[in-house]
C-alpha positions as CSV (number, residue, x, y, z in Angstrom):
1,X,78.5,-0.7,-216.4
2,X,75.8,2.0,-216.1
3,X,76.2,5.2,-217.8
4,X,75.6,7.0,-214.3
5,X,75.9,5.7,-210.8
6,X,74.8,7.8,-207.6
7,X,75.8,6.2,-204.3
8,X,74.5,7.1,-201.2
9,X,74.7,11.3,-202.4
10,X,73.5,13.7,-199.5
11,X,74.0,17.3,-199.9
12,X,72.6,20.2,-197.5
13,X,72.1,23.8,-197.7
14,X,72.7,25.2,-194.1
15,X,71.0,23.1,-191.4
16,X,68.5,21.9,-194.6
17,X,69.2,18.5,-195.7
18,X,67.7,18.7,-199.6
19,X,69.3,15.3,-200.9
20,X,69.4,12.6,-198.3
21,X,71.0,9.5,-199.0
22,X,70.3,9.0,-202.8
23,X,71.4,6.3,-204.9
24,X,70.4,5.7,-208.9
25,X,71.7,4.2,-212.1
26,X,70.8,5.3,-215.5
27,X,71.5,2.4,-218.2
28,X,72.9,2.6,-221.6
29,X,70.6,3.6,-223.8
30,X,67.8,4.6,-221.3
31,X,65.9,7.8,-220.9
32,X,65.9,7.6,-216.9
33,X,63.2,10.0,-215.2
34,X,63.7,12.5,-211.7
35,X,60.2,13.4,-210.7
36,X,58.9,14.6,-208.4
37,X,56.7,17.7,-206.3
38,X,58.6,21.0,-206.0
39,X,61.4,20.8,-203.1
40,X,61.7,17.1,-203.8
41,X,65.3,18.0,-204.6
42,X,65.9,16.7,-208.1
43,X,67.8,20.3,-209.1
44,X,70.0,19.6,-206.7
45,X,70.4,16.6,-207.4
46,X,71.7,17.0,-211.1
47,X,73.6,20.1,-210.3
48,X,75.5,17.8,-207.9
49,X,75.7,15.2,-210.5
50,X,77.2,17.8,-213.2
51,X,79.3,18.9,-210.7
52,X,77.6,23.2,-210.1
53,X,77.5,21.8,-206.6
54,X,79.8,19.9,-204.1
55,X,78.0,17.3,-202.6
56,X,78.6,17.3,-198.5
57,X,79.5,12.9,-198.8
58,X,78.5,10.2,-201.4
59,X,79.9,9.1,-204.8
60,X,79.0,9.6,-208.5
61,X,80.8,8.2,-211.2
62,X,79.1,9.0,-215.3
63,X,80.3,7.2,-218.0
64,X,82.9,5.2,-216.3
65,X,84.3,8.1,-214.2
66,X,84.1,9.4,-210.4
67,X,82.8,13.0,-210.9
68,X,84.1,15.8,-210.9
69,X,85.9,15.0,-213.8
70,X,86.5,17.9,-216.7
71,X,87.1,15.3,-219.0
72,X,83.4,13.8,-218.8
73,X,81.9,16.6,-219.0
74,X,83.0,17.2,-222.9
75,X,81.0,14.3,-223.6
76,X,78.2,15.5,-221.5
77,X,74.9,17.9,-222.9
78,X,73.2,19.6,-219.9
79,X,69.9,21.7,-219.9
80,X,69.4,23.4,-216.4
81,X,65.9,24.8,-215.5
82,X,66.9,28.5,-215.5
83,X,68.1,29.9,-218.8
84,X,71.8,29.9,-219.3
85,X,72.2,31.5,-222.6
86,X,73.5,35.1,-223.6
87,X,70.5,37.4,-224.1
88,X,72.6,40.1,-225.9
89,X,74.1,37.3,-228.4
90,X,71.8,35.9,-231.2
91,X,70.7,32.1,-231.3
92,X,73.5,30.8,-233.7
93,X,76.5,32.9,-232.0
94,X,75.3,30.8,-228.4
95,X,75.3,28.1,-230.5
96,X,78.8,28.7,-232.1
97,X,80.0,29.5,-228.2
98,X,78.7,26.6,-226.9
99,X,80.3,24.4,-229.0
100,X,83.4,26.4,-228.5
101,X,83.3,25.1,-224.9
102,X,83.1,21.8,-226.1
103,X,86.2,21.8,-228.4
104,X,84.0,21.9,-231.6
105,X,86.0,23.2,-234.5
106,X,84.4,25.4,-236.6
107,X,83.8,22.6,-239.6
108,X,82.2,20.4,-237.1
109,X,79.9,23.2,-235.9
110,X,78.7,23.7,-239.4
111,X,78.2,20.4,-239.7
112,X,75.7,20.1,-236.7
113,X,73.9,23.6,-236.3
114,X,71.7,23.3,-239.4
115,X,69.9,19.6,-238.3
116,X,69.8,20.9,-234.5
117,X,68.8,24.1,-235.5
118,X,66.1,22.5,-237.9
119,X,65.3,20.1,-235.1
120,X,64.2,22.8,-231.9
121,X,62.5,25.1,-234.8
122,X,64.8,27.9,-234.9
123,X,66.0,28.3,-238.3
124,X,64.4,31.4,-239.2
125,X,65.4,32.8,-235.9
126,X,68.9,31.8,-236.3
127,X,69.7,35.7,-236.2
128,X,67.4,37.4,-233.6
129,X,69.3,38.0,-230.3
130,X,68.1,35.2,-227.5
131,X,67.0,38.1,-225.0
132,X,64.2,39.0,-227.9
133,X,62.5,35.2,-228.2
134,X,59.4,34.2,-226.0
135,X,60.2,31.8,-223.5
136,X,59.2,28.6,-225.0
137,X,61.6,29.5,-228.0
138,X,64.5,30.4,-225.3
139,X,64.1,26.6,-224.3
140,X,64.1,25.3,-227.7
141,X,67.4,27.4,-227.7
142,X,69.2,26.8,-224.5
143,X,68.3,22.5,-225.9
144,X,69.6,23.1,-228.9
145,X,73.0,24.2,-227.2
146,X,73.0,21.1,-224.8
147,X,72.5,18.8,-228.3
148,X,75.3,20.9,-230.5
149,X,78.5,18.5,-229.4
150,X,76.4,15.3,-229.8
151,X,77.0,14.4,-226.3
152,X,76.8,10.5,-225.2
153,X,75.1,11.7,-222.0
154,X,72.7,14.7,-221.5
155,X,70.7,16.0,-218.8
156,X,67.8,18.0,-219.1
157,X,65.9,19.8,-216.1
158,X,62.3,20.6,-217.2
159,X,63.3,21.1,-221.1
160,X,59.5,21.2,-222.1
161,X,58.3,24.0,-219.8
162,X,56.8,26.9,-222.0
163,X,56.9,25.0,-225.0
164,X,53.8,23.7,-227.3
165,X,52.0,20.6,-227.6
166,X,53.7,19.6,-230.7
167,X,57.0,20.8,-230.1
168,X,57.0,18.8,-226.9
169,X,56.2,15.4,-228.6
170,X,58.8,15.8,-231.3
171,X,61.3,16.4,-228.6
172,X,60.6,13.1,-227.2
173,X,60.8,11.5,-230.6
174,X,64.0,12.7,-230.7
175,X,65.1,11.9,-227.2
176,X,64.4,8.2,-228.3
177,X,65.9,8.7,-231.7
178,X,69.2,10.0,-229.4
179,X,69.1,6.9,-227.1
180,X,68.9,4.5,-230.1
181,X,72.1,5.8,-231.2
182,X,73.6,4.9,-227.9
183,X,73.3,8.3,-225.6
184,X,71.7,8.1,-222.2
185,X,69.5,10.5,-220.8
186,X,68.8,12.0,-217.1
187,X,65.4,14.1,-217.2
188,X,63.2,15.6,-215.1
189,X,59.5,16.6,-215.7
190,X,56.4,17.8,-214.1
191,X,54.4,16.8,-217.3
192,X,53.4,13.2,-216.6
193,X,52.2,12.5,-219.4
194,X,56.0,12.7,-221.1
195,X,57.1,10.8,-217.9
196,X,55.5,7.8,-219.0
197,X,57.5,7.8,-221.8
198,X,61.3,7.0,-219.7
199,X,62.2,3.5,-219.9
200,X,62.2,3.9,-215.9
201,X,61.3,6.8,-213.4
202,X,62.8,7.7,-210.0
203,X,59.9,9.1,-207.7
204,X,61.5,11.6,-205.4
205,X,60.2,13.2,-202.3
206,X,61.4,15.1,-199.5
207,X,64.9,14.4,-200.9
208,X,65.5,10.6,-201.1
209,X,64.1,8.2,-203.9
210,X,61.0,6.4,-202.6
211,X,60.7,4.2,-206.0
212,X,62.4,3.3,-209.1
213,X,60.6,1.3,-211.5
214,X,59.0,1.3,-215.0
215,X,56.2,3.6,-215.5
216,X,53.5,0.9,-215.9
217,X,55.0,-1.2,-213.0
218,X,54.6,1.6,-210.4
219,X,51.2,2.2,-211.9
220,X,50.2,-1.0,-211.2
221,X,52.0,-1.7,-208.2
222,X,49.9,1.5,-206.5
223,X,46.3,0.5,-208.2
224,X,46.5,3.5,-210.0
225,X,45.1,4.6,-213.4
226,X,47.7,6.9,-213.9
227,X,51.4,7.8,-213.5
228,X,49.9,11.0,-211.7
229,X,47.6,9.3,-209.5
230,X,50.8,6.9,-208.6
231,X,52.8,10.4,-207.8
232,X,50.5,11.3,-205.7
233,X,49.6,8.5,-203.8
234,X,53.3,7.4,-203.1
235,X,54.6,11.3,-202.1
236,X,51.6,11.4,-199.3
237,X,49.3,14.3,-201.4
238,X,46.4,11.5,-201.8
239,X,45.2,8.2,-199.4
């Protein structure tokens, strides 16, 4: 049984179709990614997946259940693009309320916020309220909320925007650390060079999925060089 199954999901704003007829599976186990030019629709897409949207006809069902679904959603970590932290609360007390939500108890919060906490670099800004970080550090933060339950499914839109070199490769080690314990992931990415690193990638233009494949595979399959030069190629920007 995949860990997430979208069948045939459409979803329009107005008169604009931005999701048209999509259909994916993420696999146990499997760091699946949504990429794609700007207005390709993959925010919609995982909003309408986590359920901030209604979609207008399809069907989703993530880890064994059709969405929405409140109790699925406790075992579900989810990073959206724009920053959804409190800026006049410090880094630890969104921590503490985030885990709140997700029916932590306070041992079990102590128990995870010094390792996740260790893991996105905040330690020593455990303190300083979240509206006085730089962006990149108010990503590390808004991640380090999405990892404090230990979900068994997260989803992360753009998590590596603003943040450094470095920081951005040991968040991928620990994405694959994550799916080696058995949690799935759904993430999207302008960086190409991080996309090569999904077990498989969903190329998305215009709204519908125009291939889902291994990164190599579509790389070969176009005569490419590169994942990039694939992207492009397949969404119409180069011959």
């Amino acid at each position: 049984m995949p860990a997430l199954a979208v069948r045939e999901l459409r979803k329009s704003y107005g008169d604009f179709e931005a999701v048209r007829g999509l259909s994916l599976e993420v696999e146990p186990g499997e760091i699946f990614g949504l990429i794609g030019p700007n207005g390709a629709g993959k925010t919609t897409t995982i909003k309408t997946i986590i359920g901030l949207l209604k979609p207008d006809s399809g069907e989703i069902e993530l880890l064994g259940r059709k969405m929405p679904n409140k109790g699925v959603l406790a075992k579900v970590g989810y990073m959206p693009q724009e920053l959804a932290l409190y800026r006049n609360l410090t880094v630890e007390e969104n921590l503490w309320f985030y885990s709140r939500l997700y029916g932590l108890s306070r041992e079990e919060f102590e128990k995870r916020k010094e390792s996740i906490l260790r893991f996105v670099g905040l330690e020593k800004f455990r303190n300083r309220l979240v509206g006085k970080l730089s962006g990149g550090m108010q990503r590390r933060a808004s991640l380090a909320c999405a990892l404090i339950h230990d979900p068994e499914f997260l989803i992360l839109d753009e998590p590596t925007v603003g943040v450094d070199p470095q920081l951005r490769a040991s968040f991928w080690s620990y994405f694959r650390e994550l799916t080696k314990e058995g949690a799935s992931i759904l993430i999207t990415t302008h960086y190409m060079d991080e996309a090569v690193n999904c077990d498989r990638v969903a190329i998305m233009m215009n709204g519908k999925v125009l291939i889902t494949a291994p990164p190599e595979q579509i790389i070969e399959e176009t005569g490419s060089a590169t994942l990039e030069e694939a992207v492009l190629k397949l969404t119409g920007v180069v011959g």
